[in-house]
N, C-alpha and C positions, 0 to 999 in steps of 0.2 A: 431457487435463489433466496439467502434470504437479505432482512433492509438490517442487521445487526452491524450497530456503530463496533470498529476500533480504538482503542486507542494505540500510540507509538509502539508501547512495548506491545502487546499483542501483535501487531501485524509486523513486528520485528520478529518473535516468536515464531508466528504462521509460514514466514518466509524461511525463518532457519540463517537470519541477518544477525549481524551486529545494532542495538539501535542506533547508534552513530551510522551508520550506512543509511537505514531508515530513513533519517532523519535528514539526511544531504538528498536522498532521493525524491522524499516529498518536498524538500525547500530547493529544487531543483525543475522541480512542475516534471520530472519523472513516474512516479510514485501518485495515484491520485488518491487524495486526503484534502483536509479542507481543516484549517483553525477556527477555535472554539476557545475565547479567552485567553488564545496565544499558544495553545497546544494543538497538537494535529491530531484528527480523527480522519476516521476512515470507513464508508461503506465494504462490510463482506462483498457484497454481489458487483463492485466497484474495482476490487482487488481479483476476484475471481476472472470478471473480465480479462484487466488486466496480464493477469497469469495467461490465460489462452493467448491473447494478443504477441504475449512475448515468445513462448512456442510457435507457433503462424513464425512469426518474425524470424526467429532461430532459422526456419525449417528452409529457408530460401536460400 
């Protein structure tokens, strides 16, 4: 795992998102990221989770 901060566009990028999608999903408390001067960031190993979490989820 690693602790590499995001930011929007990057983890817009990683998903293969819109960042407007991105960006509803973190300001939706979906998407976990955390503002830093009013921009969102994002733990890798935070997103990674995430990803697994939503497969699990899918698979039921």
């Amino acid at each position: 795992m690693s602790n590499d901060i995001l930011t929007l566009k990057e983890v817009a990028e990683y998903l293969k998102l819109a960042e407007k999608t991105a960006y509803r999903l973190a300001a939706e408390g979906k998407l976990p990221g955390f503002k830093v001067g009013g921009s969102w960031r994002f733990k890798e190993s935070d997103i990674e989770k995430w990803i697994s979490a939503q497969i699990t989820n899918n698979k039921k």
